[in-house]
C-alpha positions as CSV (number, residue, x, y, z in Angstrom):
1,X,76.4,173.4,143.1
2,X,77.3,177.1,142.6
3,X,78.7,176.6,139.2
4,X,75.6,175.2,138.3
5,X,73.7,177.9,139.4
6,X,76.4,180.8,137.9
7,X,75.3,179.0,134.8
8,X,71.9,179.1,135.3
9,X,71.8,182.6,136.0
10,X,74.0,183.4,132.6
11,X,71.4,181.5,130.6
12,X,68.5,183.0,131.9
13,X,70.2,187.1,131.8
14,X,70.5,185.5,128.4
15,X,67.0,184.9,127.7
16,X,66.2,188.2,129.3
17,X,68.5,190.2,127.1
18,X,67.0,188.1,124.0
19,X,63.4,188.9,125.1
20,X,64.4,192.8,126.2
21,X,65.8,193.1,122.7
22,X,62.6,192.0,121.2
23,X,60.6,193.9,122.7
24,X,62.2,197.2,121.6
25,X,61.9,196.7,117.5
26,X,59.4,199.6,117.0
27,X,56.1,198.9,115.5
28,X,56.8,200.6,112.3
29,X,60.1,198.6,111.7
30,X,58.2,195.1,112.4
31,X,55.3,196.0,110.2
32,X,58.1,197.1,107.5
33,X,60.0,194.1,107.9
34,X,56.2,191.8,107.7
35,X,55.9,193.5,104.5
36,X,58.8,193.0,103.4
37,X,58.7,189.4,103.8
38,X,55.4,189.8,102.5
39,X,56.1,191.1,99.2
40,X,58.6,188.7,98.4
41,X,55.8,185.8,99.3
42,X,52.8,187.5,97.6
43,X,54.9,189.3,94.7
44,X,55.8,185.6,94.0
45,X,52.0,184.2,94.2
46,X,50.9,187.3,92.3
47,X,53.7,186.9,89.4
48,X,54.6,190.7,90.4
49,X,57.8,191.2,89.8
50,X,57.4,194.9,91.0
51,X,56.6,193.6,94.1
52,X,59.5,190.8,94.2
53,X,61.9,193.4,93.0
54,X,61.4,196.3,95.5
55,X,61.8,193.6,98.5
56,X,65.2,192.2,96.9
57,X,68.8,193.8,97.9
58,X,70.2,194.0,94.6
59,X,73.2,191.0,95.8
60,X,70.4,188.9,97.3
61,X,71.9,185.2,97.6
62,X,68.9,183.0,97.6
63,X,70.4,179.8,98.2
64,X,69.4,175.9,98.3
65,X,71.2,172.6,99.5
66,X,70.6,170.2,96.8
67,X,71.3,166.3,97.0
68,X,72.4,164.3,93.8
69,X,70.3,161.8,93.9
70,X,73.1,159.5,91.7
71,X,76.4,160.4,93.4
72,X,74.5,161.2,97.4
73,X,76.9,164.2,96.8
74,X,75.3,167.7,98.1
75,X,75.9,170.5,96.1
76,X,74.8,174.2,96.6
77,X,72.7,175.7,94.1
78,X,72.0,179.9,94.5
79,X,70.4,182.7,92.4
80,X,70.6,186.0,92.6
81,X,67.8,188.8,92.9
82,X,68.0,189.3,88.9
83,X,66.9,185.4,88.2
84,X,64.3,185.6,90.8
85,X,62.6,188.6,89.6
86,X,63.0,187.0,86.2
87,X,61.2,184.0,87.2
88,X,58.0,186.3,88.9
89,X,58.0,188.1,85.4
90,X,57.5,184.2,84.0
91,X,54.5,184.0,85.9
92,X,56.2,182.7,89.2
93,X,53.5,181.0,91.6
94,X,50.6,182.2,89.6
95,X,50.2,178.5,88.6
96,X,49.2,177.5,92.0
97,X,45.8,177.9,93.1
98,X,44.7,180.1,95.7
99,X,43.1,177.8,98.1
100,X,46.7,175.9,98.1
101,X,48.7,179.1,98.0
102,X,50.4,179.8,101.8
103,X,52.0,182.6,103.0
104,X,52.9,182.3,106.9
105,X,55.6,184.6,107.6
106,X,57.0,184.8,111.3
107,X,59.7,187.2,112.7
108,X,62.4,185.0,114.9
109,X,64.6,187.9,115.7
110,X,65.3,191.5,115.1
111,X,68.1,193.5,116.4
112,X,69.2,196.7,115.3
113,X,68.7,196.9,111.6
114,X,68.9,193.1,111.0
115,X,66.5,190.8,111.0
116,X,65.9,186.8,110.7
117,X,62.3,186.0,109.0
118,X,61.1,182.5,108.4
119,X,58.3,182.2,105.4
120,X,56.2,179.2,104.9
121,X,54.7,178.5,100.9
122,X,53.7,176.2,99.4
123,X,56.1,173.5,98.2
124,X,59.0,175.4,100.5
125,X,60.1,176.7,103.5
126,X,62.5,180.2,103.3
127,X,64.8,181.7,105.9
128,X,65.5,184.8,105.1
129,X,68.1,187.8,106.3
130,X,66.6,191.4,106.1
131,X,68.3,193.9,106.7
132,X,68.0,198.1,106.5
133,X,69.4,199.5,103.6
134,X,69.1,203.8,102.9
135,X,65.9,203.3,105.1
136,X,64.1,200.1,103.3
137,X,63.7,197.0,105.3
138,X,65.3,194.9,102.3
139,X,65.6,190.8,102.2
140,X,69.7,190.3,101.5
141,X,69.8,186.4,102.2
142,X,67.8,183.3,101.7
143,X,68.7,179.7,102.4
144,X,64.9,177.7,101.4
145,X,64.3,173.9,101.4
146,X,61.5,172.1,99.3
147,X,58.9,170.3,101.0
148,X,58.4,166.8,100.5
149,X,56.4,165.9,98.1
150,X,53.0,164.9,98.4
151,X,52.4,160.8,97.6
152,X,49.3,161.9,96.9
């Protein structure tokens, strides 16, 4: 009985530290990191690669698991921040319309100068790892999965 309330007690001190933690990301730095995420989802809408590219660490690893659909073999596919920005300056997302466009973006965590930031679009969902770098709130990681497609 004890040992089951020792572990109740460490999970909850653990919840408390998770919600203490939260709750001291200053203002400024979760509005920077919201717009950070933001840039990268409306610089893609927009086809503004200014946008994408000031959001980017230059080594961003966007990556995606991909499934062959002849072998049932996964593979992972990744681009960098150069091929993204490359495909804004193509025109990016500016092909779909506005009243289909999404943009949710939702902090999960932030602690210290890190941060975990899920982004909902259109056709995919992105999880993205920002981090502070010389004083910018910059996105360094993303692993994304398509939606499914719409029988429709």
């Amino acid at each position: 009985m004890r040992a089951g309330i020792a572990a109740a007690w460490i999970v909850a001190s653990g919840m408390l530290a998770s919600v203490d933690a939260a709750a001291q990301v200053s203002a400024a730095d979760s509005a920077a990191i919201r717009a950070t995420a933001l840039d990268y989802v409306e610089g893609w809408y927009e086809g503004n690669a200014e946008r994408m590219e000031r959001c980017l660490h230059t080594e961003l690893a966007k990556r995606i698991i991909v499934t062959d659909k002849e072998s049932g073999r996964d593979r992972l596919e990744q681009m960098g921040a150069l091929r993204l920005v490359q495909a804004v300056k193509r025109g990016g997302g500016t092909r779909t319309p506005a009243e289909k466009q999404i943009k949710k973006v939702e902090i999960l965590d932030v602690y210290g100068d890190i941060a975990s930031v899920k982004a909902e679009m259109s056709g995919w969902i992105d999880y993205m790892h920002i981090g502070k770098w010389d004083d910018r709130w910059v996105i360094v990681n993303v692993l994304w999965e398509m939606k499914p497609k719409d029988p429709r």
